[in-house]
ZAZA-861562 format. One line per 4 residues: number of its first residue (from 1); for each residue x, y, z of N, C-alpha, C. Coordinates in pm, whole numbers, plus 50000, padded with zeros to 5 digits. Layout:
N
NUM) X:Y:Z:X:Y:Z:X:Y:Z | ... $
! end
This chain:
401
1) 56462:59253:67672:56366:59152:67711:56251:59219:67785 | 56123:59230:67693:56014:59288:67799:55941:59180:67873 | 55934:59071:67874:55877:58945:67920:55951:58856:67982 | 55913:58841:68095:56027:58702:68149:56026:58600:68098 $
5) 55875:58578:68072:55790:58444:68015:55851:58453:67865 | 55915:58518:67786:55926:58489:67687:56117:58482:67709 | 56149:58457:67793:56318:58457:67818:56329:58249:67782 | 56391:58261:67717:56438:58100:67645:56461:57987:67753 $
9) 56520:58061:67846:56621:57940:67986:56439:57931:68053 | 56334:58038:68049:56227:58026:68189:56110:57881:68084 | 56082:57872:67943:56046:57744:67861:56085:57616:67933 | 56203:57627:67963:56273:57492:67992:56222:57483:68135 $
13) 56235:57524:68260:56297:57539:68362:56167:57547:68459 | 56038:57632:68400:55955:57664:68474:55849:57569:68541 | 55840:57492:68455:55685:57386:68537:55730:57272:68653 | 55877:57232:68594:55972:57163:68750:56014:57247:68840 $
17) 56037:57354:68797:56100:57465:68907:55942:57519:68959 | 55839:57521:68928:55756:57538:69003:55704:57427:69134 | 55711:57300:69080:55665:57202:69100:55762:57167:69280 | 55916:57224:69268:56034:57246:69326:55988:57324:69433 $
21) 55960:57465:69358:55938:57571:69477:55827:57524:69537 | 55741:57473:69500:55616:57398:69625:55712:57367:69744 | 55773:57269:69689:55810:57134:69764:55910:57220:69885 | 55921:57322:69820:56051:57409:69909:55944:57480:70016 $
25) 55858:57605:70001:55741:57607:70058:55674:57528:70195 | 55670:57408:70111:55633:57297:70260:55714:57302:70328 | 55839:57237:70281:55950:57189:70386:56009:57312:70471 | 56038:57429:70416:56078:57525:70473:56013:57610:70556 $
29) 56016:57634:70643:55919:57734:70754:56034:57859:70784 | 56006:57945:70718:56128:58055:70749:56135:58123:70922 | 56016:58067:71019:56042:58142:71105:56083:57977:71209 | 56108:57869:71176:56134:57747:71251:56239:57693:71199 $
33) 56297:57697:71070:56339:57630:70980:56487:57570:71062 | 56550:57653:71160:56687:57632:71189:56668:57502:71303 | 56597:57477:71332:56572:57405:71459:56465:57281:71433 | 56415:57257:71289:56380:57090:71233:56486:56989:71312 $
37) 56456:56896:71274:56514:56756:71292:56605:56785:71173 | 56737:56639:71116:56800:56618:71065:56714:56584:70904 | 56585:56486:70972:56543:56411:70821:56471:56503:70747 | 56463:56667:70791:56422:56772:70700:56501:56831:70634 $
41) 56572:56852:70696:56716:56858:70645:56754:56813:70513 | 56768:56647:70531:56782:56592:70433:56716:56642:70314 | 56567:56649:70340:56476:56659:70219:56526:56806:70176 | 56549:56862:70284:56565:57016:70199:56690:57002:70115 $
45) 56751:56940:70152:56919:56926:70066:56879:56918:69921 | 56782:56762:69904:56781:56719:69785:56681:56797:69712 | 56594:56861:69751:56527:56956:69655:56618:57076:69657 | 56686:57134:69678:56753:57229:69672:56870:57201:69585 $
49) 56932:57058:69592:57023:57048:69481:56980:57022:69331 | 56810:56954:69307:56726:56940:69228:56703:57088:69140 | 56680:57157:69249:56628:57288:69209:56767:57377:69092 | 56847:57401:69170:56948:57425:69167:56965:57345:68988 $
53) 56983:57235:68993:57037:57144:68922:56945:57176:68759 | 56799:57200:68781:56674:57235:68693:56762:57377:68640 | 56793:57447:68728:56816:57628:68652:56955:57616:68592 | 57009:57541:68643:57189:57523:68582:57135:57484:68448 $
57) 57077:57368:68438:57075:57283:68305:57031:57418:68168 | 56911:57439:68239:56853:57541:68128:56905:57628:68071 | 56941:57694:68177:57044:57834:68155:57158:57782:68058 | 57236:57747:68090:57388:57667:68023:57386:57718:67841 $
61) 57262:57568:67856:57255:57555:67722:57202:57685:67649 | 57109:57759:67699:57121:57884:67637:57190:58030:67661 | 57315:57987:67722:57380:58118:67689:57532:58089:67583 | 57515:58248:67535:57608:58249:67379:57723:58227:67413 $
65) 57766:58213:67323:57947:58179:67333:58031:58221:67436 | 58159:58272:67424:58250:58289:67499:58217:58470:67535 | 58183:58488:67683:58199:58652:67734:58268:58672:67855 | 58322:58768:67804:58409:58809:67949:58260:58884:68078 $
69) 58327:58721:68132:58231:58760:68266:58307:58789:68410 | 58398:58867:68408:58475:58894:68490:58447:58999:68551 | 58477:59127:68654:58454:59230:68619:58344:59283:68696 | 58317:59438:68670:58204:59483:68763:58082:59491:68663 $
73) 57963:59489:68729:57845:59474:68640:57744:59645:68658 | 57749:59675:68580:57696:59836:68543:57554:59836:68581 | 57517:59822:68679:57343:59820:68730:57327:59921:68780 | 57222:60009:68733:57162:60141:68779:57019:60126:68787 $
77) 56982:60219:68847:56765:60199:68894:56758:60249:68728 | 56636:60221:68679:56551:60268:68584:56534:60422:68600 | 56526:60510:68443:56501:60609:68464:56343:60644:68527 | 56366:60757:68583:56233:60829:68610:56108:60833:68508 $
81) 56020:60786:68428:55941:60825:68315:55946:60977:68260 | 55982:61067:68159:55975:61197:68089:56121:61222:68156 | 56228:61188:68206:56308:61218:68235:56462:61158:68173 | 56508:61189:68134:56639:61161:68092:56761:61107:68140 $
85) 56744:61122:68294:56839:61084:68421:56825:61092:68543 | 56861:61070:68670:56839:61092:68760:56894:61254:68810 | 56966:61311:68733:57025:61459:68740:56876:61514:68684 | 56825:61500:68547:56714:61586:68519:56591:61533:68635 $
89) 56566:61458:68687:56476:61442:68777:56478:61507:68893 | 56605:61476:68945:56647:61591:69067:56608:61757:69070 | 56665:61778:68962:56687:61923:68904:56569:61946:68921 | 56401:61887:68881:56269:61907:68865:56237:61942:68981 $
93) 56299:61825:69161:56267:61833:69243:56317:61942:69325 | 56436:62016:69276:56491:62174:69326:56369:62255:69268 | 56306:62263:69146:56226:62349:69122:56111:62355:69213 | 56049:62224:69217:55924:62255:69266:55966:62258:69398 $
97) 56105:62223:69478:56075:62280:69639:56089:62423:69667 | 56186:62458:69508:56175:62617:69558:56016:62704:69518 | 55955:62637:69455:55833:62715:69426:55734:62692:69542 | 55760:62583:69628:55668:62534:69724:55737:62637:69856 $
101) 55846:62685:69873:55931:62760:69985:55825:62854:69958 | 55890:62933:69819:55815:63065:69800:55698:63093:69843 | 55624:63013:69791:55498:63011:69849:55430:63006:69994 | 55508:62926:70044:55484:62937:70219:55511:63060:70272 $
105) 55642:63103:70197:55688:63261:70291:55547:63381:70193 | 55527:63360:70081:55426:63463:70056:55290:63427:70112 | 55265:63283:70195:55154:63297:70226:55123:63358:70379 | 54996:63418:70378:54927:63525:70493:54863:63472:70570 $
109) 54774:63290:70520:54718:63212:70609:54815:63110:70666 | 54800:63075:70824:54884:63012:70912:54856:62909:70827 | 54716:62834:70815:54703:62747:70779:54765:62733:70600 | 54732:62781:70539:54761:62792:70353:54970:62748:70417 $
113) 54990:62849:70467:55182:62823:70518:55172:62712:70550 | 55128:62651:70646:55175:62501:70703:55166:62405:70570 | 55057:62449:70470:55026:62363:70386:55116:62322:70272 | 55210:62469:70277:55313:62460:70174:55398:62423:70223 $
117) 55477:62429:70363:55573:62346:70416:55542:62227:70432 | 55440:62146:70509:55456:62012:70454:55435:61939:70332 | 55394:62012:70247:55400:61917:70129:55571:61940:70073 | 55619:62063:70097:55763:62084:70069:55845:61974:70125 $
121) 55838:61951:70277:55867:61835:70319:55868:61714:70278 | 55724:61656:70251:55662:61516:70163:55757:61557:70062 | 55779:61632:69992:55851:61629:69821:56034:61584:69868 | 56082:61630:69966:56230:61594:70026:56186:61440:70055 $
125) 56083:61399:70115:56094:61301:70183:56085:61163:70073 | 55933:61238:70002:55875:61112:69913:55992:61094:69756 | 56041:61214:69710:56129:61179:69583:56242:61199:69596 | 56305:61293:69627:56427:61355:69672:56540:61179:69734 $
129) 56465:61190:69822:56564:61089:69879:56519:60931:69843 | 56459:60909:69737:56427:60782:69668:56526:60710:69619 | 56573:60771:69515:56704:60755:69418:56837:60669:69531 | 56854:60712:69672:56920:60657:69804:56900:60558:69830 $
133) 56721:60581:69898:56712:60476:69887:56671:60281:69824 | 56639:60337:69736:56623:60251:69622:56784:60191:69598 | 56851:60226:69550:57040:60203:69554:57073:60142:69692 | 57020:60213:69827:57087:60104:69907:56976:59985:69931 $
137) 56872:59976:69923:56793:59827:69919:56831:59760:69809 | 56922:59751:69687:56916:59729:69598:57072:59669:69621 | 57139:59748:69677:57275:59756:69682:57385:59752:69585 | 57332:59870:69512:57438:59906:69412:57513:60016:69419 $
141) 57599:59995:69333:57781:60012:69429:57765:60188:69416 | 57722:60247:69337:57740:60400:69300:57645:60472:69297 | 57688:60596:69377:57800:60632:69438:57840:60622:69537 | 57920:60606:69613:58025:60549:69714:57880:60571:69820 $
145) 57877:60426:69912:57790:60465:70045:57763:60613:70119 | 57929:60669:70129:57906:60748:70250:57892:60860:70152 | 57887:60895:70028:57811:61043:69895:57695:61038:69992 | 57604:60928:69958:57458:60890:69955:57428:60942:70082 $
149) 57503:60893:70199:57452:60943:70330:57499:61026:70343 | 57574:61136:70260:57575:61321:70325:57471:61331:70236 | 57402:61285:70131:57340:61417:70081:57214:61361:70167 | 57171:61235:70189:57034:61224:70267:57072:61277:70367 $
153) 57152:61284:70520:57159:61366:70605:57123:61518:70554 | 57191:61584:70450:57117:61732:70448:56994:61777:70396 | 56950:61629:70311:56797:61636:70267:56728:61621:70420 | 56714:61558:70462:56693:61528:70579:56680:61633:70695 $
157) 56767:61714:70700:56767:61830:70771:56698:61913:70763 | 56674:61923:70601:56594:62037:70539:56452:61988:70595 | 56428:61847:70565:56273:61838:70611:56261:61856:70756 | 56359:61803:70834:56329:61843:70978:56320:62023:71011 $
161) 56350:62075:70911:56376:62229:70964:56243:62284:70905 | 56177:62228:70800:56036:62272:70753:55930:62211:70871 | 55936:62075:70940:55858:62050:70978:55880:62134:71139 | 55966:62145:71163:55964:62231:71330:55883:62330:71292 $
165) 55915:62409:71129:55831:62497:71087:55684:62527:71134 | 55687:62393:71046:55507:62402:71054:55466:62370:71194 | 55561:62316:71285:55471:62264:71414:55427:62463:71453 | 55523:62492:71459:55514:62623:71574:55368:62696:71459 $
169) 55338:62685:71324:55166:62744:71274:55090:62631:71351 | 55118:62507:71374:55027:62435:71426:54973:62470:71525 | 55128:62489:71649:55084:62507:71802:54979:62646:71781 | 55009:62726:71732:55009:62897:71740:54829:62868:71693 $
173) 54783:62713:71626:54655:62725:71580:54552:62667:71707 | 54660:62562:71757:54565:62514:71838:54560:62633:71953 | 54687:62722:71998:54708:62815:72143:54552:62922:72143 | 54523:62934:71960:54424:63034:71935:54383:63006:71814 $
177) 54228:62928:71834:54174:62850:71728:54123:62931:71649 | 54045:62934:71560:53950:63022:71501:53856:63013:71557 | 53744:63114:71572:53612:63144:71646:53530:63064:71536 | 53489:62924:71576:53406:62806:71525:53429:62718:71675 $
181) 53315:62657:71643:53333:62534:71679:53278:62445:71631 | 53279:62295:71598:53387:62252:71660:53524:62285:71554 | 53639:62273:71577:53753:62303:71548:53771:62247:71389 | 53781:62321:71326:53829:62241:71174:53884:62123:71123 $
185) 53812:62073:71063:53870:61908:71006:54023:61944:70959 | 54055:62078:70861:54174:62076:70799:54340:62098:70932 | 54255:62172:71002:54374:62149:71180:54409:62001:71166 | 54313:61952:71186:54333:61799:71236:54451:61724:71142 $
189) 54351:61706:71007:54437:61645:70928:54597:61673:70873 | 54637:61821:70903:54726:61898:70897:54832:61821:71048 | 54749:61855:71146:54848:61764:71252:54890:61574:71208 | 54792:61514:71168:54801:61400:71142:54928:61373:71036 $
193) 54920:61444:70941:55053:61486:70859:55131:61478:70887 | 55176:61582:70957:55281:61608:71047:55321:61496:71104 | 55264:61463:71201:55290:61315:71274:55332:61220:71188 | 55266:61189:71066:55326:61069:70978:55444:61146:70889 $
197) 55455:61246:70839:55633:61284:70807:55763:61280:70911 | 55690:61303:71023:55811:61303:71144:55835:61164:71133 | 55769:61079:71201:55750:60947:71186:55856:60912:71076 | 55842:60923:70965:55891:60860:70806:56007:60933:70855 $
201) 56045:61091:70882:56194:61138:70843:56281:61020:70948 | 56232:61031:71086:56348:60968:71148:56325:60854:71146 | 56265:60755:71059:56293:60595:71043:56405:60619:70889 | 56409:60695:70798:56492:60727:70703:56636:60760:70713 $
205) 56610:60846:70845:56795:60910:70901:56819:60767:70961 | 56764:60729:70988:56780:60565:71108:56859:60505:70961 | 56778:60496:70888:56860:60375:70750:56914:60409:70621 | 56932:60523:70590:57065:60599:70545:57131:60694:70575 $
209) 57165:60716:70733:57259:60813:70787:57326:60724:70870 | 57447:60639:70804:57560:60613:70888:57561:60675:71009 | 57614:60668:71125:57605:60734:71261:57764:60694:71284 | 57834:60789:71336:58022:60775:71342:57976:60684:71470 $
213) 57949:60751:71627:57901:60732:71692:57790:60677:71758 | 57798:60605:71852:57692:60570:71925:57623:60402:71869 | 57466:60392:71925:57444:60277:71893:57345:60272:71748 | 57407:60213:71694:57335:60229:71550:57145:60151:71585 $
217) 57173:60006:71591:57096:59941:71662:56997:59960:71747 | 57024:60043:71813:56937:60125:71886:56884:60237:71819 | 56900:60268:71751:56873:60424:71690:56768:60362:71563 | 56802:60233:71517:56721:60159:71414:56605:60125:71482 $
221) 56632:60070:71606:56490:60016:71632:56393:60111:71711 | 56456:60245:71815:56354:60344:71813:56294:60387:71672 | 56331:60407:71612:56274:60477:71453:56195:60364:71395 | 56201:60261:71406:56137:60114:71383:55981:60148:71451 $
225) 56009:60164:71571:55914:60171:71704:55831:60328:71682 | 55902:60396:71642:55823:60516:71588:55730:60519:71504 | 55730:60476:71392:55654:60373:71319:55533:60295:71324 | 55558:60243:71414:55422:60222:71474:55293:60246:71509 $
229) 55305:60399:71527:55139:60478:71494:55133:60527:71372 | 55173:60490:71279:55158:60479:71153:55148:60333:71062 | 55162:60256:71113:55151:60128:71054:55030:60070:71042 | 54928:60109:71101:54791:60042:71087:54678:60189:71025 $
233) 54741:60292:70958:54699:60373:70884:54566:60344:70852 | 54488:60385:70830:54368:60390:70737:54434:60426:70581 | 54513:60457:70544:54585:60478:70424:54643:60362:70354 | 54600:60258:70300:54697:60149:70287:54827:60151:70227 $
237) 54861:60283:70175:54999:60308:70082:55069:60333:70247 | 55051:60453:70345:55095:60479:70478:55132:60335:70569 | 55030:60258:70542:55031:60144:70595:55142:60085:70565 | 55179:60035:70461:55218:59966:70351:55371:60009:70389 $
241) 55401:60110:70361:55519:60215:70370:55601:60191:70480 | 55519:60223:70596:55534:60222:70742:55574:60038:70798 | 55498:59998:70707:55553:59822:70782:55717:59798:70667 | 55746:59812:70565:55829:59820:70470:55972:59862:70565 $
245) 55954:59955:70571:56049:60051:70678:56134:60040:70784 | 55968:60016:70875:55997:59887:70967:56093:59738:70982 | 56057:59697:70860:56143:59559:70853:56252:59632:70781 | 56281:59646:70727:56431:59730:70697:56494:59735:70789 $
249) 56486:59857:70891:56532:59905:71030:56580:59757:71112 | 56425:59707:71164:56503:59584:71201:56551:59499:71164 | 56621:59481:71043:56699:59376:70951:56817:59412:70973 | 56836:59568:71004:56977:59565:71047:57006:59512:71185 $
253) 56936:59461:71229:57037:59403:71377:57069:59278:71392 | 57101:59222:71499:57165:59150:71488:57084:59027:71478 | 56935:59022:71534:56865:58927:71562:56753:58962:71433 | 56749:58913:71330:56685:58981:71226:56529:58912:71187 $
257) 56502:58831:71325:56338:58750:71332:56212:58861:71339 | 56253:58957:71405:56159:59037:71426:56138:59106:71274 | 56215:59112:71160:56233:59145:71027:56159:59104:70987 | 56118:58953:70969:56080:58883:70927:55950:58845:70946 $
261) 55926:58830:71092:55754:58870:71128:55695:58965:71064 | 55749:59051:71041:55678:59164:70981:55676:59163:70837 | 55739:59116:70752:55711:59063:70611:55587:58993:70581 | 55565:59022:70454:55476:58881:70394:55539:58813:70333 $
265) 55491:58677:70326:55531:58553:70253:55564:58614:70123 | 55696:58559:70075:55711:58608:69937:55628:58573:69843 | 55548:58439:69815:55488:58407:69736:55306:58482:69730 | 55275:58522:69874:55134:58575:69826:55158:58730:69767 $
269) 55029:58728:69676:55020:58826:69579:55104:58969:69650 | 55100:59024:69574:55132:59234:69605:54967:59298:69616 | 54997:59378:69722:54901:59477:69761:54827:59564:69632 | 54740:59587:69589:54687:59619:69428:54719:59810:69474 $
273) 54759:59829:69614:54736:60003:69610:54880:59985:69650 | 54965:59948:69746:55124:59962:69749:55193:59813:69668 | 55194:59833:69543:55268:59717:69467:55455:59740:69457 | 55450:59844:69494:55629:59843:69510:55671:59794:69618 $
277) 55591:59878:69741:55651:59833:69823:55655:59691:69899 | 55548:59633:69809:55490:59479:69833:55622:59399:69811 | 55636:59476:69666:55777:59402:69586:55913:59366:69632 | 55952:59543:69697:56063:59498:69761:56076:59450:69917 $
281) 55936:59466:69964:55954:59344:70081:55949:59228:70092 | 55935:59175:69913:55957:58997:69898:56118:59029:69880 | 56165:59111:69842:56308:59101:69799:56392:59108:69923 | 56335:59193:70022:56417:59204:70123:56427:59079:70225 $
285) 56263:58994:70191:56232:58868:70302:56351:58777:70215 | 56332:58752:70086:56449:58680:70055:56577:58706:70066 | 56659:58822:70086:56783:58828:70130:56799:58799:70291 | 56699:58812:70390:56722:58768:70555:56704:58611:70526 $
289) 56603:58559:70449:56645:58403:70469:56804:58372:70390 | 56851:58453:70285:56964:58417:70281:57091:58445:70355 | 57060:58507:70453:57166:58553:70583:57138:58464:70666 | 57000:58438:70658:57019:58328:70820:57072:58237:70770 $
293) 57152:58160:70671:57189:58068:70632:57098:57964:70513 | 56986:58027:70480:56896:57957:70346:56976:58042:70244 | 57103:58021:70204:57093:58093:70049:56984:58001:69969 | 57022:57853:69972:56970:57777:69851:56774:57813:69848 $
297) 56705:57821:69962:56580:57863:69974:56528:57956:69930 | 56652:58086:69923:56611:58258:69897:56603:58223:69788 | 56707:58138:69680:56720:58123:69548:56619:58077:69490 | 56538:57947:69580:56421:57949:69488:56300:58007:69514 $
301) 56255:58081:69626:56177:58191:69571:56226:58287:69509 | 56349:58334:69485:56362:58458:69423:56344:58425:69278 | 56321:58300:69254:56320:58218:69081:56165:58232:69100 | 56067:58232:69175:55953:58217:69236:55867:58350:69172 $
305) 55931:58438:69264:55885:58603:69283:55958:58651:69071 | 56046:58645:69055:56059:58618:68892:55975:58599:68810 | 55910:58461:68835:55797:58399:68785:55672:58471:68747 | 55639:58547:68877:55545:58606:68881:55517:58733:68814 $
309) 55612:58805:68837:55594:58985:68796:55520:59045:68680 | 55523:58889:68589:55430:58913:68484:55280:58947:68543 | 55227:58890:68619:55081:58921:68672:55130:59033:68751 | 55208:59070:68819:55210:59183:68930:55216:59310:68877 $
313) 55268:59347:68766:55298:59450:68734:55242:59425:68546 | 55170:59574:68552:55059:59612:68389:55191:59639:68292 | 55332:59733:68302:55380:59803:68232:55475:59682:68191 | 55524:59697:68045:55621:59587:67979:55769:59598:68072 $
317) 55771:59761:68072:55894:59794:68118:55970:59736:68300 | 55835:59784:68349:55846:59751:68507:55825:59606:68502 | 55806:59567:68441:55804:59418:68465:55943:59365:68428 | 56030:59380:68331:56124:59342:68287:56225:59408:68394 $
321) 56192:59512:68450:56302:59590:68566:56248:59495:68675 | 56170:59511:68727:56118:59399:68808:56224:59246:68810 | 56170:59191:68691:56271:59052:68642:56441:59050:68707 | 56466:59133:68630:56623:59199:68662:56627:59202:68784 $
325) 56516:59286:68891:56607:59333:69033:56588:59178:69127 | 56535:59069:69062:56491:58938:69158:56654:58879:69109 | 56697:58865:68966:56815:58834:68890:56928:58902:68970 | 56943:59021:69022:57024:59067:69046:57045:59056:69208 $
329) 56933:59007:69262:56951:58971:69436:57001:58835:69432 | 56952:58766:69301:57005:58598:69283:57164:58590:69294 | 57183:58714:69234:57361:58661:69177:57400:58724:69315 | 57372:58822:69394:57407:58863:69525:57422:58772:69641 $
333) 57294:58667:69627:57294:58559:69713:57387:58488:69687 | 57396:58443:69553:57525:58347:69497:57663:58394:69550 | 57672:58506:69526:57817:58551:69535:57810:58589:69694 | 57747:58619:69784:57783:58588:69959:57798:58447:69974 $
337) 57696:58374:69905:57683:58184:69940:57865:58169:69897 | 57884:58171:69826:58050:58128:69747:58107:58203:69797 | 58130:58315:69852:58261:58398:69919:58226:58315:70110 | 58127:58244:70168:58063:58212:70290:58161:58008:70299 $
341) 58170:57984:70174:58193:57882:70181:58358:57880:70187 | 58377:57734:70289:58551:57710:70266:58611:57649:70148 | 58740:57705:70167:58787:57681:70040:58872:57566:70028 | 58844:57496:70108:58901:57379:70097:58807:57246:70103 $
345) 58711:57242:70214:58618:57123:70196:58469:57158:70103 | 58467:57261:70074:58351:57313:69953:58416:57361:69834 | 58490:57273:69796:58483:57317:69659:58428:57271:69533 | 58357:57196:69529:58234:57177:69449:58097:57277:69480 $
349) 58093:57306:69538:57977:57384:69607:58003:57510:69561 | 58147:57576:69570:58189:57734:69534:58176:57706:69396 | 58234:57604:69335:58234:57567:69151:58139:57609:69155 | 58018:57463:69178:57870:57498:69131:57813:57682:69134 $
353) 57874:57746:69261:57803:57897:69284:57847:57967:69176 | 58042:57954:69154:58073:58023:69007:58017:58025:68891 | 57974:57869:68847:57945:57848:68727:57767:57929:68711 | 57682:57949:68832:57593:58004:68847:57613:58123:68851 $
357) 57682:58209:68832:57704:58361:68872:57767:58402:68716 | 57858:58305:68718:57876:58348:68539:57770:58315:68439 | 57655:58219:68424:57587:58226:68374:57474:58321:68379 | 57428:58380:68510:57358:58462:68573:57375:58628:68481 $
361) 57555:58620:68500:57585:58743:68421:57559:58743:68282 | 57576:58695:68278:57601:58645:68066:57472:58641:68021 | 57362:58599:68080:57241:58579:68049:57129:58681:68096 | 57144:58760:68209:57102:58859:68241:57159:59038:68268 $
365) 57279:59005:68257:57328:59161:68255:57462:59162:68176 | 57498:59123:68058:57589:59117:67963:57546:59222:67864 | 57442:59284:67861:57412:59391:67755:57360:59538:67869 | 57477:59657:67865:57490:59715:67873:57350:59813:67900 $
369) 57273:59798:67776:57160:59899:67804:57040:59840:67845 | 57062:59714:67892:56940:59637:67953:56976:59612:68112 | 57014:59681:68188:57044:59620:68312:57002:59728:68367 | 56911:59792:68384:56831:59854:68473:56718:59767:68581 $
373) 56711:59799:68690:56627:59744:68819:56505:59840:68844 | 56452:59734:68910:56254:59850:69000:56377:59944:69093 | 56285:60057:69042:56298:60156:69166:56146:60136:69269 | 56205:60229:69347:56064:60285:69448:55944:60365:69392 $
377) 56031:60422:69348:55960:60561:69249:55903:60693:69379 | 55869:60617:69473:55814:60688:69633:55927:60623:69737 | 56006:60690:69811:56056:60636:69915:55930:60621:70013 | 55800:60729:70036:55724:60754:70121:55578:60812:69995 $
381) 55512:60718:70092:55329:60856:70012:55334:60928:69965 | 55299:61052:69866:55249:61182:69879:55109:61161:69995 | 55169:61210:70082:55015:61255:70159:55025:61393:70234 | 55116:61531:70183:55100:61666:70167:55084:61696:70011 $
385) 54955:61825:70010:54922:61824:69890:54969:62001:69890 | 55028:62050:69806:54954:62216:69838:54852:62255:69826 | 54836:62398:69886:54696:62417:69853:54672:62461:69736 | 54552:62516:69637:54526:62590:69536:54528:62487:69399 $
389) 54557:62517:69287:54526:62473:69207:54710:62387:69145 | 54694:62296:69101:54798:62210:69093:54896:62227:68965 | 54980:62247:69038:55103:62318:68915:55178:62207:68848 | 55216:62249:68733:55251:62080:68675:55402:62144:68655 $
393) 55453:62049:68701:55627:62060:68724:55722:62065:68603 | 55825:62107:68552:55892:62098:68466:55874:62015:68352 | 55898:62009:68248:55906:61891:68154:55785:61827:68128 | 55662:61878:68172:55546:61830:68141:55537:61719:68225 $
397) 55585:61712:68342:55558:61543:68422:55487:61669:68516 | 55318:61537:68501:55235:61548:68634:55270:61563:68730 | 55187:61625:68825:55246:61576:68986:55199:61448:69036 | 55308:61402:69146:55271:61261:69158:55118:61229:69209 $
401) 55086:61140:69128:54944:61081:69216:55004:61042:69375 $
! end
């Protein structure tokens, strides 16, 4: 399916289910919503069972016969473009960090060295550890959580051990400048760097390095707070990145409002220069309203944000991965909403969630080689470049814009 708009159940379903998600929109205020009166309440009930009631009908009737919908569901990120797997992509990113090492140790200028260690860095930071995190915002099952957080802890290390690197060419530039004045634009911007990779590594160890010890919570929201002189970037991808991050970090705690301030509304457009990360911060705003207790609300914007991806995204492919990863937070919501409910005075309610989760499967991830999701493609910017003339990496893939 490269089109959502051309998926059979969205014909039926879409101009009331739009008409729905308005009505949901008004009534719902995601940062007041728990503390309305009763007679909002009400209204939210009955558009929500309306809503609800619109996607059951459609769906039903168009899915095929009898499938075993039992079982685990095989969801992996989309491949890399020119790449074959996430092993041949990796493999690309061992090459070019070892050609970017080399290069720092053969270079003679303090400055040309710093230049190859932080972009060596940016390459650990921005691809290397994507594939992580993309899988845990996504939350798919393989490979086991705690794989994911040894190998980002030693990716991770590596960039912290390049960037101490480069501080000590930094200090050693500013202790004894070059005979100019005033002091070189490339110093500057070279420190500014720096500052925004440090920044990015430890909001990253903050949200995929399990911690045995200590306060997790705390360790999320300094790295949250770190962040912060990077969030109003002149860079809008830095920008972009840096608020993304941010609400992540604080989504893990316990009070997850401050998450949420920092989101945009799921329904206004994506950023035209950070469109991923636009993306998965509608995905992530809809899974905190479905923790605070809106599953039925997350559900219909996430039918919402669906809707859309056709305008958000140019490529057939990313759009249809796109489709999938809103499909695949749906059946996530479903299946916490139905494992959340009792099993004794909700059981119409768990029915209704089953009969939605098996149709969900059957109709969106029952074929094997179509259940790929959006990646990141960038956990972070490229904003280290090397110096000199630009080497094109293995396999004929560009370097990243």
């Amino acid at each position: 399916m490269h089109s959502l708009r051309n998926a059979p159940s969205t014909f039926v379903r879409k101009p009331l289910s739009r008409v729905l998600a308005i009505e949901y929109t008004r009534l719902m205020n995601t940062d007041r919503w728990q503390t309305v009166n009763p007679a909002h309440w009400c209204s939210l009930t009955v558009i929500t069972w309306a809503f609800a009631w619109t996607g059951q009908a459609a769906t039903q009737s168009d899915t095929p016969g009898a499938l075993s919908l039992g079982g685990r569901i095989d969801v992996r990120l989309a491949t890399v473009a020119g790449f074959a797997d996430d092993a041949a992509f990796l493999d690309s990113i061992t090459s070019r960090f070892t050609a970017l090492q080399q290069q720092a140790e053969e270079a003679t200028d303090a400055t040309r060295k710093t230049e190859f260690l932080l972009a060596a860095a940016n390459l650990i930071l921005a691809e290397q550890l994507e594939p992580l995190c993309s899988r845990k915002i996504l939350r798919l099952g393989e490979p086991p959580p705690g794989d994911d957080a040894l190998v980002a802890a030693r990716a991770l290390d590596r960039a912290e051990a390049l960037l101490a690197e480069a501080d000590t060419f930094l200090l050693a530039n500013q202790e004894n400048p070059p005979v100019q004045s005033p002091p070189p634009d490339p110093a500057k911007d070279l420190d500014r760097i720096a500052v925004t990779l440090k920044a990015f590594t430890q909001a990253l160890r903050a949200y995929l390095v399990t911690e045995v010890d200590g306060d997790s919570s705390r360790t999320a929201r300094r790295a949250a707070s770190g962040l912060s002189i990077i969030v109003e970037d002149d860079n809008p991808q830095i920008a972009a990145a840096a608020a993304f991050w941010q609400a992540c970090l604080r989504a893990t705690e316990p009070d997850q409002s401050p998450a949420l301030d920092i989101l945009d509304r799921v329904i206004v457009d994506l950023p035209d220069d950070a469109q991923r990360f636009g993306f998965f911060s509608r995905l992530l705003r809809c899974r905190l309203v479905a923790a605070r207790g809106g599953s039925s609300a997350a559900l219909a914007l996430l039918m919402q944000v669906e809707e859309r991806v056709e305008d958000w995204f140019n490529a057939d492919l990313d759009r249809a991965d796109a489709g999938r990863s809103c499909a695949w937070i749906r059946l996530q919501t479903l299946n916490d909403w139905r494992d959340r409910m009792d099993l004794n005075s909700q059981g119409d309610e768990r029915a209704w969630c089953k009969s939605r989760i098996d149709t969900l499967r059957a109709e969106r991830f029952s074929d094997p080689s179509g259940t790929t999701v959006l990646r990141l493609n960038h956990a972070i910017p490229i904003v280290a470049r090397p110096p000199g003339p630009i080497v094109t990496p293995p396999d004929g893939i560009p370097a990243p814009q």
